[in-house]
N, C-alpha and C positions, 0 to 999 in steps of 0.2 A: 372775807374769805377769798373773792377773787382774788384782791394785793397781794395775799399769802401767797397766792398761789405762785403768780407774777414774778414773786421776790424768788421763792425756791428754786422755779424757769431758770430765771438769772444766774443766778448761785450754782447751778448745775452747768451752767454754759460755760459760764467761765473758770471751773474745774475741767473741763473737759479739755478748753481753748487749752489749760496752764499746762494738762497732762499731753497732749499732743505737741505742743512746744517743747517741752520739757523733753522728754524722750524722744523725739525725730531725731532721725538719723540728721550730722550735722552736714549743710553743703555748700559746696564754694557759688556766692553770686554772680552772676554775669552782667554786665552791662550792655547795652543796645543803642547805646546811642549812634548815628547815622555820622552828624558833623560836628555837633557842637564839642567843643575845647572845658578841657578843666583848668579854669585858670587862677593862678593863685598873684598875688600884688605886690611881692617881693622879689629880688634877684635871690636867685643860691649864692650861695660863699661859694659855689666851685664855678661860677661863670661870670664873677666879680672883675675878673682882671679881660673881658673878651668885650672886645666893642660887637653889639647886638641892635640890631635895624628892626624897624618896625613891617612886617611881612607886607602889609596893608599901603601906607603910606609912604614907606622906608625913611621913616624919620630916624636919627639916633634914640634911643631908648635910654632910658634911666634905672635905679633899683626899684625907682617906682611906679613902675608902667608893669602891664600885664604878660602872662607868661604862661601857657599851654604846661601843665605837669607831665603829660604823656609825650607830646611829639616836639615841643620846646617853640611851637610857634610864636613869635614876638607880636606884641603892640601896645602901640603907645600913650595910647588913651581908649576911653569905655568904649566910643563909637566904633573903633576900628577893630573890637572884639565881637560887635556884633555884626561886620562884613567876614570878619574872619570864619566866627561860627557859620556862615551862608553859601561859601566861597571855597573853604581850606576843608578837606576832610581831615578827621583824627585816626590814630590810629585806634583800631576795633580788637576787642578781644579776639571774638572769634570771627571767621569766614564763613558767611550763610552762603556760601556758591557753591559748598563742598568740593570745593578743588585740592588737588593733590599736590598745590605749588599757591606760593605766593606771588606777588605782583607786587615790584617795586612801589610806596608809595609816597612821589616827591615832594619837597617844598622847598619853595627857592630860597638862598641865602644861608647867612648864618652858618657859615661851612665849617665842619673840626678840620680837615683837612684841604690842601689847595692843589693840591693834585689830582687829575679826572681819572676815575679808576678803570677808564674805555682807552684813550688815548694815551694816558701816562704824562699829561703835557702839563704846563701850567695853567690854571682856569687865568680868564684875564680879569683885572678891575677886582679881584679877591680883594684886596688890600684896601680900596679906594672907599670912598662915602655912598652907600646906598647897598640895594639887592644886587649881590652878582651868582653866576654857579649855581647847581641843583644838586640839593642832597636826598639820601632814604632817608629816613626814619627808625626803621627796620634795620638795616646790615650800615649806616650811616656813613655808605661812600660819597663821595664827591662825584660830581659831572660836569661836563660842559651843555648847556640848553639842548645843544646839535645832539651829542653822546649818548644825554640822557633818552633820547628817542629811538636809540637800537639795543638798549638793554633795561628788558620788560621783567625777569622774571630776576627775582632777588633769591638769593644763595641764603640771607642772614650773614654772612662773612666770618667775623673771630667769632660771633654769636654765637650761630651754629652749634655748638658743645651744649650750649646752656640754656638757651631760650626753647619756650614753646610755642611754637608758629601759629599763626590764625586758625589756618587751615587743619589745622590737627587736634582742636578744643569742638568738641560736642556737646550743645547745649539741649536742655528737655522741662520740663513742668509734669509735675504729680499731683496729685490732689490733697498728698499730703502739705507737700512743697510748690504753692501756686507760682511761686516767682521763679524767671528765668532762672536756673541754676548747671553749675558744671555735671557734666554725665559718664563722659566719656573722654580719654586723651586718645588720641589713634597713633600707634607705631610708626615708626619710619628706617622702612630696612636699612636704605640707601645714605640714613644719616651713622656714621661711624662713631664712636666714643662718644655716642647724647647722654647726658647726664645732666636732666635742665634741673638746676636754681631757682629757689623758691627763698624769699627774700622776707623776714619776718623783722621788725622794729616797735620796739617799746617807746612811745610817746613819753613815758614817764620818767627813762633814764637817765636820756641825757640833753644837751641843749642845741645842738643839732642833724636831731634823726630824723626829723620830715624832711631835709634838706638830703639827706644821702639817700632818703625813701624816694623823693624827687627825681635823684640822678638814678636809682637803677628802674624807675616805671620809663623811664626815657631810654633805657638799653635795652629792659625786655619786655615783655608783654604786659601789660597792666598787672594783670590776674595774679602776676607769679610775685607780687610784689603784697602785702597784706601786714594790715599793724594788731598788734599785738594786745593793746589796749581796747578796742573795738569789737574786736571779733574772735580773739582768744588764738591759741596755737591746733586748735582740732581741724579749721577749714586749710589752715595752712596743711596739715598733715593728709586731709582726704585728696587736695591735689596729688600729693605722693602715693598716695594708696592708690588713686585713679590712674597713675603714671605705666606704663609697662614697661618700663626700667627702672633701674636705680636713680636715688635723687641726689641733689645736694642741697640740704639746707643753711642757711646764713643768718644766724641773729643777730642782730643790732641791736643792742640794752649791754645789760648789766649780767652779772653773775644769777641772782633772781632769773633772770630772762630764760637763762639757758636753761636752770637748771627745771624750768618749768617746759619747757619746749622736750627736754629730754625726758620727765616722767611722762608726757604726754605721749612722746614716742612709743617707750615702755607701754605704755593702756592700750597703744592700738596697735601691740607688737610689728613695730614698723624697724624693730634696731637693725636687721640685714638688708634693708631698704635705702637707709636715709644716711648721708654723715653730714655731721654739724662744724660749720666755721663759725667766727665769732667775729665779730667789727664792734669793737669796745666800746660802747657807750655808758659804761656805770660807772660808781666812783670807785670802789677795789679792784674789781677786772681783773680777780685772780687764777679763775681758768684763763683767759686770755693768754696773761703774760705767762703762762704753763707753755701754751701750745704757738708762742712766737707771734702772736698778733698785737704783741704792746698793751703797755697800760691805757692807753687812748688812742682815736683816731686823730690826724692833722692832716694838713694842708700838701704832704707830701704823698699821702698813700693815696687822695687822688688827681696830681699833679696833670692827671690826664682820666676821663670819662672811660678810660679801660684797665687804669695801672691799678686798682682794689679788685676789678674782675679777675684782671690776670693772673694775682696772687693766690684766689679762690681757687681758680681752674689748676691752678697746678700744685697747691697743696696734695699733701701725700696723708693716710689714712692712719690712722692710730687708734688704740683700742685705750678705753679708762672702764679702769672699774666703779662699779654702780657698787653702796653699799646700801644694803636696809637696815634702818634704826626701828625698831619693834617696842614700843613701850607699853610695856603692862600696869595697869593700876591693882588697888586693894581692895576688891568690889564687894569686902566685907561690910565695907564702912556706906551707909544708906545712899547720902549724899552724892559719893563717887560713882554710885552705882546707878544713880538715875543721872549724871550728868555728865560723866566722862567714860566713851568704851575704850578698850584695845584699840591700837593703830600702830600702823606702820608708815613709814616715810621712808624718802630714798636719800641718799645722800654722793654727791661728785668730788665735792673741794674738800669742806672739812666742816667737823661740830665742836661747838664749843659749846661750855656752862661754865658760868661768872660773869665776873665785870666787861671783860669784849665784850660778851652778848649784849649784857646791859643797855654799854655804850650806843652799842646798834638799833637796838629797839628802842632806844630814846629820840636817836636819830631820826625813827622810821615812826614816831609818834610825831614831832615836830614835821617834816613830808608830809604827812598827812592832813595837817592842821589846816584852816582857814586862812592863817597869816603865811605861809608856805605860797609866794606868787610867781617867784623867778625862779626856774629851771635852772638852776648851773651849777656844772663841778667845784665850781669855786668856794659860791657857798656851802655845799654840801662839805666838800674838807672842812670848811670854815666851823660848821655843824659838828662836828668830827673832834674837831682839838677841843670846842667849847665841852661836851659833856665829857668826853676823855678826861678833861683837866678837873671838872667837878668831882668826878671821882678820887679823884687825888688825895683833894677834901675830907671829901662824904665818908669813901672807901665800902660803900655798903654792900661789898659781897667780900668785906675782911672775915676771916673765921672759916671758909668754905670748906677746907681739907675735911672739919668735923661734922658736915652736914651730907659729905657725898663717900661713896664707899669705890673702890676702883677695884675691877679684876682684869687683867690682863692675860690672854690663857687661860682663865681657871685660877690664875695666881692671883690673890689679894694682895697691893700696896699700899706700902705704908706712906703715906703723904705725906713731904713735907707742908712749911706756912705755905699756903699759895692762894691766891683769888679767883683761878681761872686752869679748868682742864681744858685740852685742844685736843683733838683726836684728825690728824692731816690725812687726805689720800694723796694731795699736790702738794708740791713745795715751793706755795704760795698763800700766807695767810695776812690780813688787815692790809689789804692794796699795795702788796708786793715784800714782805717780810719774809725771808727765806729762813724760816726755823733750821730746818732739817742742813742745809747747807751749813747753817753758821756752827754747828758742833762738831763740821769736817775735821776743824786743828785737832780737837780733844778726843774722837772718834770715827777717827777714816774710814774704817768697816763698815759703820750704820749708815755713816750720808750715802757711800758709794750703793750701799745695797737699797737703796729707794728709787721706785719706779710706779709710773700712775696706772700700772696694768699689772704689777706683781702680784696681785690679793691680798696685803697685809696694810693696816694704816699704823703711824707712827703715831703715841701720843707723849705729849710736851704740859706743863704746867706753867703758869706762868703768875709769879708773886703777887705787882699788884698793877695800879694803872701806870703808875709813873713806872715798871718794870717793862708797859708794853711802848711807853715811848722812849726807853733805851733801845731796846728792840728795831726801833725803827732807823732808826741811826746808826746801827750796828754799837754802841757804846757796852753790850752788854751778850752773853748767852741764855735759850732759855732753860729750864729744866724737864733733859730727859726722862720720861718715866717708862719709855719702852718701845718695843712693836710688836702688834700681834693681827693673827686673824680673826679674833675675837675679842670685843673688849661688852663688859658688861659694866653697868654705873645705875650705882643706888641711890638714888634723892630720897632726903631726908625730911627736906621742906623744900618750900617752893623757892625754885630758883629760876634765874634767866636761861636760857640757853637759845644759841642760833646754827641756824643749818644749813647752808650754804645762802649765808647772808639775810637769811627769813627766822624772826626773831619773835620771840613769846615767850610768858613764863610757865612754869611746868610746874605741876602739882608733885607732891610723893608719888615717885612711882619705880620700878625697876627698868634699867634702858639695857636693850642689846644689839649692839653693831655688828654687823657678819657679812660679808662678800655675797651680792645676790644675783648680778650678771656683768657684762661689758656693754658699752656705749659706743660707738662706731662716732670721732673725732675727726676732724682738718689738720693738722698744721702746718704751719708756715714754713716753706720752706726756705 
């Protein structure tokens, strides 16, 4: 009787723990460490070509000597990470002094620039073997040792726009929430055009995002910097919500990435709050190359630890339309009716049902898998041609026109053979295929009148797989089947379909597409 009892105790506790988890409100971490260094055991790709001294020792450094993520402190072996940790302070999220300014904070060497930002002069021995010069951290000017001693209070510099200062993060503990977590951001009159950057990246996208996660926890504030994979896009977004301005956010992933970062926004109506950039990390990266940030990142856009900020910061604002896809089932039928409800989804780029899909969700089963161990664009194209071409084969979504019903308006069409309907809001589908452009020759009127903010999507059908690797190549057009502000689509059985790159199969059911709001955009200018 006791045990019983014991067990039930249990069983209630940890319902309880799950329901208080589960439902707390979500909130940004803080960190408190005093000096120690985050240090990771590789060089970045972006500080490959910089000769890098050991803080400690000033030994030359290797890619395989250690390296501070937050303030880029060098060393060249374990010993000299634990004087460093004892020795070098880090930089801190927040400032426990409540000050209303920050305070330069220096480490010697390792200079971006060779000019002392007090005298204008040259620093001397910059070039030469060992430590010379003092730089911030923070605004990451240069100095001269002497210099650096008459200029205490740091401005932040090009920063300024976009970072959020120590001094202005307020930290608290609730009993809901025992761990130190964010509270509070505090204003700052006398900053002009703030509009801090909040810096989200998918682990899972591409092959290297810890590395550009790397370079921007070293431009801003730790906090502002947060992955995607770990912690989701909600703590990202309560930063913005805690913000008393407008924000800018910055995904790093894939089309996935965004398009999850943006229904998120949508949940916590943040859309007059927030606008979104993109730094390419997936393999389509078909928003992307819409709003001018390329099909991928390289070695150019960060030629320097400010030339991808830059770009951010002066990006101009764009509006896309959000569409909601509403899918009703037949909840006559038992089954359906205990096992699938009503739902809605949003959609940015475009929806397709057929063989794309297919191709995609195969793709996104193989990812998944246990033999899935190298992260790269390479193979994932690789991933990409192999099931495409299987289907060439296979052809298992031949017959489709007979199994799906299309209204456009209110207007039923008549299908021709096809394996795949597309319904575009960008004119950008399967990593950079410009449908809608390529029917300019045969229909001027319809490509010119397409715009990712007009309210209307185009939809296009496309034959079969080997149809969509003409496509790719331009060797071919696809088939128009129209525009409208409304498109409804009958499944008849179960088929593939994917939604801005997130793929599943879909039972019988009736689908309707319809303009639901706008998204507040980057791009590139």
């Amino acid at each position: 009787m006791e045990f019983n009892l014991i067990v039930l105790i249990l069983c209630m506790l940890v319902i309880l723990w799950f329901i208080l988890h589960y439902f707390a409100k979500p909130t940004v971490p803080i960190s408190d460490r005093k000096k120690r260094h985050l240090w990771k055991t590789s060089l970045s790709t972006f500080d490959k070509d910089v000769l890098l001294f050991c803080n400690i020792c000033e030994h030359l450094t290797s890619q395989f000597s250690f390296f501070c993520e937050y303030c880029s402190v060098a060393c060249d072996k374990i010993e000299c990470t634990k004087i460093a940790d004892q020795s070098i302070r880090c930089k801190q999220q927040r400032d426990r002094t409540n000050a209303s300014s920050s305070k330069h904070l220096f480490i010697k060497g390792n200079l971006l620039e060779t000019v002392c930002s007090i005298c204008e002069s040259e620093i001397d021995g910059v070039h030469d073997v060992g430590i010379h010069g003092t730089k911030c951290v923070w605004c990451h000017k240069s100095f001269h040792d002497s210099c650096a001693k008459n200029d205490l209070i740091c401005d932040f510099g090009q920063l300024q726009k976009v970072i959020i200062p120590p001094f202005s993060i307020k930290a608290c503990r609730t009993s809901n929430a025992p761990k130190l977590h964010l509270k509070e951001i505090t204003p700052i009159p006398e900053w002009k055009d703030w509009e801090p950057l909040i810096v989200i990246f998918n682990e899972a996208s591409g092959s290297n995002d810890h590395e550009i996660a790397t370079l921007f926890r070293r431009l801003l504030n730790p906090i502002q910097v947060i992955s995607l994979t770990s912690r989701g896009p909600k703590e990202a977004l309560e930063i913005v919500k805690l913000c008393p301005v407008k924000c800018r956010l910055l995904v790093c992933g894939g089309d996935g990435s965004v398009a999850w970062c943006l229904n998120t926004i949508k949940e916590m109506n943040l859309d007059d709050k927030v606008s979104v950039a993109i730094c390419p990390q997936g393999t389509g990266n078909d928003l992307s190359r819409v709003l001018n940030w390329g099909s991928e990142t390289n070695s150019c856009d960060f030629a320097t630890p400010f030339t991808f900020l830059d770009k951010v910061i002066n990006a101009e604002t764009v509006l896309l339309d959000r569409w909601q896809i509403e899918m009703k089932y037949d909840h006559r039928v038992p089954v359906i009716r205990r096992l699938h409800h009503d739902k809605k989804l949003f959609m940015y780029n475009y929806c397709s049902i057929g063989v794309d899909a297919l191709v995609t969700l195969n793709f996104h089963k193989a990812r998944e898998s246990a033999f899935y161990v190298i992260k790269s664009k390479i193979i994932n194209k690789l991933l990409y041609f192999i099931y495409g071409t299987q289907q060439v084969i296979t052809q298992d979504c031949d017959g489709l026109h007979d199994h799906v019903e299309v209204l456009i308006d209110g207007v039923k069409q008549e299908l021709p053979e096809l394996q795949s309907v597309i319904m575009l809001n960008i004119d950008s589908w399967g990593a950079g295929c410009k449908l809608i452009e390529m029917i300019k020759e045969n229909d001027k009127t319809f490509a010119e009148g397409h715009s990712i903010d007009d309210g209307q999507i185009e939809v296009f059908g496309v034959s079969s797989s080997f149809h969509i690797a003409q496509l790719q190549v331009g060797l071919t057009k696809p088939l128009k089947l129209g525009r409208a502000k409304e498109v409804e689509i009958k499944l008849k059985k179960i088929l593939p379909i994917q939604i801005d790159g997130e793929p599943h199969f879909e039972i019988p059911c009736q689908i309707t597409i319809s303009k639901h709001s706008q998204a507040r955009m980057l791009r590139r200018k």
